[in-house]
N, C-alpha and C positions, 0 to 999 in steps of 0.2 A: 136381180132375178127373184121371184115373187117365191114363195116357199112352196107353193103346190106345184111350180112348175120344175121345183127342184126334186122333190118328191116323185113325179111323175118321171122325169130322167133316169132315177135313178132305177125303179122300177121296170121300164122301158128296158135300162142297160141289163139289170136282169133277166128280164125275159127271153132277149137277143141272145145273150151270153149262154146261159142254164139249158134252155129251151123246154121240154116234157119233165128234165130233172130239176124244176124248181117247182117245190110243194106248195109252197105256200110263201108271200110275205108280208111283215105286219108295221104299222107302224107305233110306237109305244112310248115311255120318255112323255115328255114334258107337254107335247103334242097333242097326247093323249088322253093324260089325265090330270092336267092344272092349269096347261094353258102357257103357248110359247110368250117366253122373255128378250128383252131384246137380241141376245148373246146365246138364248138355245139352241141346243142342236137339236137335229132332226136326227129321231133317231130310230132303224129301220133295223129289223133281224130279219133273215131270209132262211127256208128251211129247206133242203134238197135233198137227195134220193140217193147222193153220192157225193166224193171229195170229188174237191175241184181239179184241173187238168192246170199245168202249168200254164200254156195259151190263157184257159179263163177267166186265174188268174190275176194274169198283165191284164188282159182284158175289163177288167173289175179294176185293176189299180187306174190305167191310164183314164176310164171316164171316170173315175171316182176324182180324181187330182182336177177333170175342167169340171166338175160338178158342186164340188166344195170346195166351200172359202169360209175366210173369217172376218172379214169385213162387213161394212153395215150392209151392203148390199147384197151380199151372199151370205145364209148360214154355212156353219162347218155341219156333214152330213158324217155319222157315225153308223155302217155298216155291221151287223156281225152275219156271218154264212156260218150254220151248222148243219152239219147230216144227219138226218130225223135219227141213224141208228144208234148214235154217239150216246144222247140227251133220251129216247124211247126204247127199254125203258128207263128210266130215269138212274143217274148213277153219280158222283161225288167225289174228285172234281169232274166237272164236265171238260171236253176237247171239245176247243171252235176252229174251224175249220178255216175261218178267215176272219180280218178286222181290218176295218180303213175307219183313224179319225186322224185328225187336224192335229193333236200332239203328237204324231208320224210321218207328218208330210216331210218333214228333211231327210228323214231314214228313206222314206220312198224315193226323192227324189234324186237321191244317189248311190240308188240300185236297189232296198231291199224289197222285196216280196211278199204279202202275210203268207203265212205259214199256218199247219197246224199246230196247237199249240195247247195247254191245258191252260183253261179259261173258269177260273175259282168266280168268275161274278156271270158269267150265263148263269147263275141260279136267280140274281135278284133279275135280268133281262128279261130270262123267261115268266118268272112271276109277273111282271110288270108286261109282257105280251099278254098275257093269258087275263089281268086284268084289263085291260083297256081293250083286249078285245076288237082290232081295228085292222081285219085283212084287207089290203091292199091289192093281194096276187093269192089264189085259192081258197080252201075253206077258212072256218073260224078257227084258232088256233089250238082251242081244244082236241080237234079230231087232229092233231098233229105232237102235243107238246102232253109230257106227264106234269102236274104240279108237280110244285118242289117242295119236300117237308121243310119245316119253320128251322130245325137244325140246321138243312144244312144253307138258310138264308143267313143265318147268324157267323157260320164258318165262313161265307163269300163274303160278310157285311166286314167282318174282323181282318180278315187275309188283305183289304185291301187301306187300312190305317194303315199300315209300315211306308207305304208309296205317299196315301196322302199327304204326309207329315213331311217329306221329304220336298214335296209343291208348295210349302207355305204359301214362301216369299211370293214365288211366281203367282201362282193361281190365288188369291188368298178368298177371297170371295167362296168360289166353288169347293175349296178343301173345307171352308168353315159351313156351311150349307151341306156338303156330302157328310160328313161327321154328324152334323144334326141328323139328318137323315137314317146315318146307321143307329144312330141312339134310341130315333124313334123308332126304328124298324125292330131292333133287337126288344126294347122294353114293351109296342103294341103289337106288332107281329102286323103291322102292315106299312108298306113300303109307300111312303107320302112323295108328292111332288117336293121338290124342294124347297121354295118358299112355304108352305105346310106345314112340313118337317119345323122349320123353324119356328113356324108360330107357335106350335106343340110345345118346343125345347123352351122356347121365352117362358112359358108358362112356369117350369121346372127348376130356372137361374135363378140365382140370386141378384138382387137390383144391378149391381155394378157391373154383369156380366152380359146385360142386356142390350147394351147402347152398341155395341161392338156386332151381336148377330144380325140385332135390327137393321145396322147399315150393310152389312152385307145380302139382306134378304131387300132391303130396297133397292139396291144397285140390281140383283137379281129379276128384278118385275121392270125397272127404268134406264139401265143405264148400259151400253153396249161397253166390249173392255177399254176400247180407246177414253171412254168417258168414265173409267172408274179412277175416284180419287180417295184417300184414307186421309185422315186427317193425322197428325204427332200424339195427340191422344187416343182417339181411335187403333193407330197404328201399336200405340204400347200395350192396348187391351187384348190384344188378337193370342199371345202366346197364352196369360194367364185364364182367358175363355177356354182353349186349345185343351191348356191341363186340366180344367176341370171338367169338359166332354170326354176326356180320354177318361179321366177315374171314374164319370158315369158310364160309363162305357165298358170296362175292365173290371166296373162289379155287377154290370150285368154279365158277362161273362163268367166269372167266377161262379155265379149263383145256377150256370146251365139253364 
C-alpha cells in the first residue's frame, strides 16, 4: 500500500467517523519536514470539537488496525485526536484524547481502547503541526492550535527519556535518533527531523562517539527494521553514546 493511499484512509476514516466535529487534520512528523525513511511513520494529529463517543472510538481502532502495519509494504500510521478545548487555550500537560500506533497493536488487539489520557509530548506534535503546516482536513493549523512555549517543549522533550532508555535494546536505532533529537531541541529550541537532529549532535561528539550515531542515522534514511543490523562493536558503543547524550541532556536541563 503506497503511503498516500494510506494517508488518504485514514483521513477518509476520519471524516466518516467525527463527521462536522472534525476541525481540522494535519499531517506532520518526518512526512513533513525531512522526508519519509524507509521505516517512518506517518504521522497524522486530528483536531475535534469534542471527545470521542465510545462507538468512535472502536471505530478509529478497527480501521486504524487494517490501515497500519509495519512491514515494507505498509507503514505503521500514528494517530493522535485532540479536542481543540484541551490544548486552546494552551495549558501543560496537555490531555489527548486518543492515540493509535504500532507499539499498541497487541494491547489493541486484545481488547484495549485509547483513552483519554495526559499526553506530556502533544507539546512537541503540536509544534511540529504548526511547523510543517500541512492540513489534510480543514484550515491551517494555526487557526486551531496555540504555540507551545520553549518550556514547556523542554518538559515534554525530558518526560519522555525515562521510557526511552527503557527501548534500548529493542528500538535502538530510534531511541538513539529520538535522544538526539531532544538534545537538539532542548539546546536550539527547534524540533529537527531525526536524521537532522543527528547530524547537529555529530557535530557536538567526540570522535569515538560518532561511528555509533552515524549508523543509526544511516539505517534511518536506508534501511527498513527487518534490515537493521549492529555490528559487536557498534553494539558496545550504543550504552557509552547513551551516557553521554543523557549528561548533555541533563545539563541542559539544569542550566533551564
Amino acid at each position: 500500500m503506497e503511503s498516500n493511499e494510506q494517508i488518504e484512509r485514514t483521513t477518509d476514516l476520519l471524516r466518516h467517523t467525527l463527521g462536522p466535529d472534525l476541525l481540522g487534520s494535519y499531517l506532520h512528523g518526518s512526512a513533513v519536514l525531512g522526508g519519509l525513511g524507509p521505516a517512518s511513520d506517518l504521522d497524522i494529529l486530528a483536531v475535534t470539537r469534542r471527545g470521542l463517543t465510545e462507538s468512535e472510538r472502536r471505530t478509529l481502532l478497527a480501521g486504524l488496525l487494517e490501515i497500519s502495519g509495519l512491514t515494507r509494504a505498509v507503514r505503521p500510521v500514528e494517530l493522535t485526536v485532540v479536542v481543540q478545548s484541551e490544548v486552546r487555550p494552551w495549558r501543560f500537560p496537555p490531555t489527548g484524547d486518543f492515540l493509535y500506533g504500532e507499539w499498541l497493536r497487541e494491547a489493541y488487539r486484545a481488547g484495549e481502547v485509547p483513552r483519554p489520557a495526559p499526553m506530556p509530548d502533544l507539546a512537541l506534535v503540536l509544534t511540529m503541526t504548526l511547523a510543517g503546516n500541512h492540513p489534510l482536513t480543514g484550515p491551517p493549523p494555526a487557526e486551531l492550535l496555540d504555540p507551545v512555549p520553549h518550556a514547556d517543549l523542554v518538559q515534554a522533550s525530558l518526560a519522555a527519556v525515562p521510557e526511552l532508555i527503557r527501548e534500548l535494546e529493542e528500538d535502538t536505532r530510534n531511541v538513539l535518533l529520538t535522544l538526539a533529537r531532544i538534545w537538539s531541541t532542548l539546546a536550539t529550541g527547534v524540533i529537527r527531523p531525526k536524521d537532522e537532529a543527528a547530524g547537529w549532535a555529530l557535530e557536538q561528539l567526540a570522535p569515538e562517539h560518532r561511528p555509533v550515531l552515524e549508523h543509526a542515522a544511516y539505517l534511518y534514511r536506508n534501511r527498513h527494521y527487518t534490515e537493521e543490523t549492529w555490528s559487536p562493536q557498534l553494539r558496545a558503543g550504543v550504552r557509552p553514546l547513551v551516557a553521554e547524550m543523557f549528561t548533555r541532556i541533563d545539563t541542559l536541563r539544569r542550566r533551564g
